[in-house]
C-alpha positions in Angstrom: 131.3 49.7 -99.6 132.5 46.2 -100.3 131.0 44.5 -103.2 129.9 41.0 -102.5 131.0 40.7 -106.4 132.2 41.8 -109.8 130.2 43.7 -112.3 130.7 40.9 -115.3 130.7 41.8 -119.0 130.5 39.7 -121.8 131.3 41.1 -125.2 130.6 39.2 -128.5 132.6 39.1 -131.6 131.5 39.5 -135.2 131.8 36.4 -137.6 128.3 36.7 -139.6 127.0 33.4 -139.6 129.5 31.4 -136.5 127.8 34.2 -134.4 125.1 31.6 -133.5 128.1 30.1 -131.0 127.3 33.1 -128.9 123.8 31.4 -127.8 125.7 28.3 -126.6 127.7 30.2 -124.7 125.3 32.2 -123.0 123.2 29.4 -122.4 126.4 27.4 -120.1 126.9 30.8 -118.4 123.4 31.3 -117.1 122.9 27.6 -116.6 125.8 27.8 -114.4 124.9 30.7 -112.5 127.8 33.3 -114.1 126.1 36.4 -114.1 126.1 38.9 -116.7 125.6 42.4 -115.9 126.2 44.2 -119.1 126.8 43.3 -122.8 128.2 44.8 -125.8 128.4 42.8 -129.6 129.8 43.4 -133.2 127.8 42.5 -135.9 126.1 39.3 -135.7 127.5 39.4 -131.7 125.2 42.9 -131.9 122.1 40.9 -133.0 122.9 38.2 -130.2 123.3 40.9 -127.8 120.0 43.1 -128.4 117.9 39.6 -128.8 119.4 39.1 -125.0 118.8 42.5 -123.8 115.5 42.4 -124.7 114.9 39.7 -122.7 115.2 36.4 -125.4 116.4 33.1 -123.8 119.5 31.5 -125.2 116.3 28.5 -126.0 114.1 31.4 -127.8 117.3 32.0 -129.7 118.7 28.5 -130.6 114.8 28.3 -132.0 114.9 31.4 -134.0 118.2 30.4 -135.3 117.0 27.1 -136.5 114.1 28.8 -138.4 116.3 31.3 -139.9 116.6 31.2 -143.8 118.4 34.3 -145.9 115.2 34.8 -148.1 113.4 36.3 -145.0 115.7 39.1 -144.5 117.5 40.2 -148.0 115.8 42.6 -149.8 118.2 42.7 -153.2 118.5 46.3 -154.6 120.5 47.8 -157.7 123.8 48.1 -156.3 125.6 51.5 -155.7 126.5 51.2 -152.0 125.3 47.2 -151.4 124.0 44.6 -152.2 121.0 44.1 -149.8 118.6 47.1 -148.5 118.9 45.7 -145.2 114.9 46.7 -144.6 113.9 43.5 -144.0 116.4 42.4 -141.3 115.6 45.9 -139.5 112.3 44.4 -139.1 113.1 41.0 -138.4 115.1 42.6 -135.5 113.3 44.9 -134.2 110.2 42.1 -134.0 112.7 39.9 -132.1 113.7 42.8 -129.9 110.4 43.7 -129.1 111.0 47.2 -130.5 112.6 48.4 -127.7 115.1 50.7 -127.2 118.6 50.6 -125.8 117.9 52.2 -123.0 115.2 50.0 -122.5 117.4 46.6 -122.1 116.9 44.5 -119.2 120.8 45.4 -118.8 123.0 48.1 -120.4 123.8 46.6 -123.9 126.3 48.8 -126.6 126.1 47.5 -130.5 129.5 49.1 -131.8 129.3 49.8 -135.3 132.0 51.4 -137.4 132.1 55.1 -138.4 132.8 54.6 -141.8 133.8 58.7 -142.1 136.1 58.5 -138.9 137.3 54.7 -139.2 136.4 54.6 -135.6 134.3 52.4 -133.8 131.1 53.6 -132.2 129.2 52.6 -129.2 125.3 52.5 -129.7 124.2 53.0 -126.1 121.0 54.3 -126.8 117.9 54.6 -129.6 116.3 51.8 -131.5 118.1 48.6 -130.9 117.3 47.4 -135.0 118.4 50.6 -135.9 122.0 49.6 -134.3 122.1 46.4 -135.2 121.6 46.9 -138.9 124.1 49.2 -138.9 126.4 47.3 -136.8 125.8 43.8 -139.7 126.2 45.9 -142.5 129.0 44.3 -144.1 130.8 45.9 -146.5 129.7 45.9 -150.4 127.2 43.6 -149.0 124.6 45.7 -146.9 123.9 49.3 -148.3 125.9 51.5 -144.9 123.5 53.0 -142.5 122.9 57.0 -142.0 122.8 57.8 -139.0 124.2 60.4 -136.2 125.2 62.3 -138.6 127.5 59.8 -140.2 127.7 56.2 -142.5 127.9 53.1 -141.1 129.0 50.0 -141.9 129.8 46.5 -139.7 131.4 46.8 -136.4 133.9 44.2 -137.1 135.6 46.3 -139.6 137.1 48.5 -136.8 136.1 45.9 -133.7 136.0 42.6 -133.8 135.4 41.3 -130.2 134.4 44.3 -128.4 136.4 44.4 -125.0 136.6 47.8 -124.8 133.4 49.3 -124.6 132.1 46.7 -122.2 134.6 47.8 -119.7 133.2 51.4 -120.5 130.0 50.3 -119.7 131.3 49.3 -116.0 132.9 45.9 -116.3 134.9 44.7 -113.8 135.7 41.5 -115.5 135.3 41.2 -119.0 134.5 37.9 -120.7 135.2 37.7 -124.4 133.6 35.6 -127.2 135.8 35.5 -130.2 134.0 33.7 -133.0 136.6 34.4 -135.9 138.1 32.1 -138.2 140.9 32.7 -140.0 140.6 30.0 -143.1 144.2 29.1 -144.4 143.0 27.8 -147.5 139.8 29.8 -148.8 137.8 29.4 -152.6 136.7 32.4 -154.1 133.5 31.7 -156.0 131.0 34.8 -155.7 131.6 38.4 -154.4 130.6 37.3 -151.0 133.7 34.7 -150.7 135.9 38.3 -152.0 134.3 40.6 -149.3 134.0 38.3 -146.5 137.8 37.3 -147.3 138.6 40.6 -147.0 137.7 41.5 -143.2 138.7 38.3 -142.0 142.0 39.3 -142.7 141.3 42.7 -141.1 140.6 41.1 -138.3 143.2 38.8 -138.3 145.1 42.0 -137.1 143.2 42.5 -134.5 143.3 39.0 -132.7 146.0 39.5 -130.5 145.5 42.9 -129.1 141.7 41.6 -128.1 143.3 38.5 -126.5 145.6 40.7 -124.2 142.9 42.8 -123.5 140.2 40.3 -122.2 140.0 38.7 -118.1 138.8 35.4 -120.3 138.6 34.5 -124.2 136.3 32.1 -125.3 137.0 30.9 -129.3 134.0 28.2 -129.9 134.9 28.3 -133.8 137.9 25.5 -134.4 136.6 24.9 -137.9 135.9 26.5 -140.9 132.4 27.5 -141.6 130.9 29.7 -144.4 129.5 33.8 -143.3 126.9 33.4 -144.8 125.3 30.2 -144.8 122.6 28.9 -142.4 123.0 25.5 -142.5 125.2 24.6 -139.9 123.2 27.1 -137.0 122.6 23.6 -134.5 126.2 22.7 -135.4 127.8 26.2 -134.0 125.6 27.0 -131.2 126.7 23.5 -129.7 130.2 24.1 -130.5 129.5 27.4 -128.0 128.5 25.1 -125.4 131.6 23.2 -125.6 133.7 25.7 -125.4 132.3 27.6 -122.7 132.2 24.6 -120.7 136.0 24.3 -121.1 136.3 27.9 -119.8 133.6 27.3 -117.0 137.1 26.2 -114.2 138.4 29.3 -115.4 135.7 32.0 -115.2 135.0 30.6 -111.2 138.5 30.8 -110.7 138.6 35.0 -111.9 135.1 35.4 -110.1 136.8 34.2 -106.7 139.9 36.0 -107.3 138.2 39.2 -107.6 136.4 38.8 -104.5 139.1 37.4 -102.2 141.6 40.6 -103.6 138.4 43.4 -103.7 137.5 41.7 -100.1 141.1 42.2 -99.2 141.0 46.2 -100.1 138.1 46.4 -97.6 139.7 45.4 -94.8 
């Protein structure tokens, strides 16, 4: 039987604190009527994508975002595998995801997180969705790793930075990418953070263009610099996510009506 469309998923990238682009984007796609029929995120695209799932409005989101200050989620601890507990962002996310499970989504949503035993990257399809988040944010050094499955975790932008991959696992036809990365040419190193954030943007530097071949469309809202970890700027990047996803709106109607005059074709 002919589908009258294609099964669209959107995957979003890790990039801490520029995650907040993501919420622009969504906002032009539903706005313009591009729908999204499954979603998978690393790291903050994980938090984005579980916030979505659980039924939050790109508006609920921008508002949270706004709102959002670091002293309501770290919870400092003597360090021996992190900085930050990560308890208190658990909470914060499983309150905003209405602490509901996976499974539960008001479409199929996958965190990946990275196996920090295999080096692999892992799909969280199912279970508590602030359980997979905070193991999917936990960046390195930063956020003690998660135990769990069996295994450690630590931040799914380590092995996977724009998830592509498990989205089309999850039954994409056409697989629209949010890339929120920076790579910053001229970084200062004044605290630990500046080190270990350094450090896995040039991991995924490596990755970049692999996960551009790999998706139908790429959107990269991020043209700038901006910090991981500050929260200062969240208005800032979610607009900058508009703009780029209205850029890419010609382009994403164009693949939508390619797939149906070619999968309309095969049914003849």
């Amino acid at each position: 039987m002919t589908r009258n469309r294609p099964r669209i998923g959107v995957a979003l990238g890790a990039g801490g604190v520029k995650g907040f682009a993501h919420i622009g984007v969504l906002e032009v796609l539903l706005k313009n009527n591009i729908p999204i029929d499954m979603m998978t995120g690393s790291s903050m695209g994980g938090l984005i994508a579980a916030l979505y799932g659980a039924g939050q409005t790109p508006g609920n989101m921008s508002m949270f975002a706004k709102l959002f200050k670091r002293k309501f989620f770290l919870d400092f601890t003597v360090p021996r595998l992190g900085l930050i507990q990560g308890e208190r962002v658990r909470e914060l996310v499983a309150m905003l995801s209405k602490n509901k499970q996976l499974e539960e989504m008001n479409l199929p949503i996958g965190i990946v997180a990275t196996d920090l035993e295999s080096g692999e990257a892992f799909l969280f399809k199912s279970g508590p969705a602030s359980e997979a988040v905070r193991a999917s944010i936990s960046i390195p050094g930063i956020f003690v790793p998660v135990r769990s499955h069996g295994t450690v975790f630590v931040d799914g932008g380590v092995a996977d930075l724009v998830p592509v991959r498990q989205v089309k696992e999850l039954g994409a036809d056409l697989t629209i990418a949010i890339d929120v990365s920076f790579y910053n040419t001229q970084p200062s190193f004044f605290t630990i953070y500046d080190v270990i954030v350094r450090t896995m943007d040039i991991m995924g530097k490596q990755l970049k263009t692999y996960k551009e071949m790999e998706a139908d469309i790429l959107i990269k809202p991020i043209t700038k610099y901006q910090p991981t970890l500050a929260f200062e700027n969240t208005e800032e990047l979610i607009e900058s996510g508009r703009i780029a996803a209205e850029k890419m709106l010609p382009d994403i109607k164009k693949m939508i009506k390619q797939w149906k005059e070619t999968d309309n074709d095969k049914g003849k």
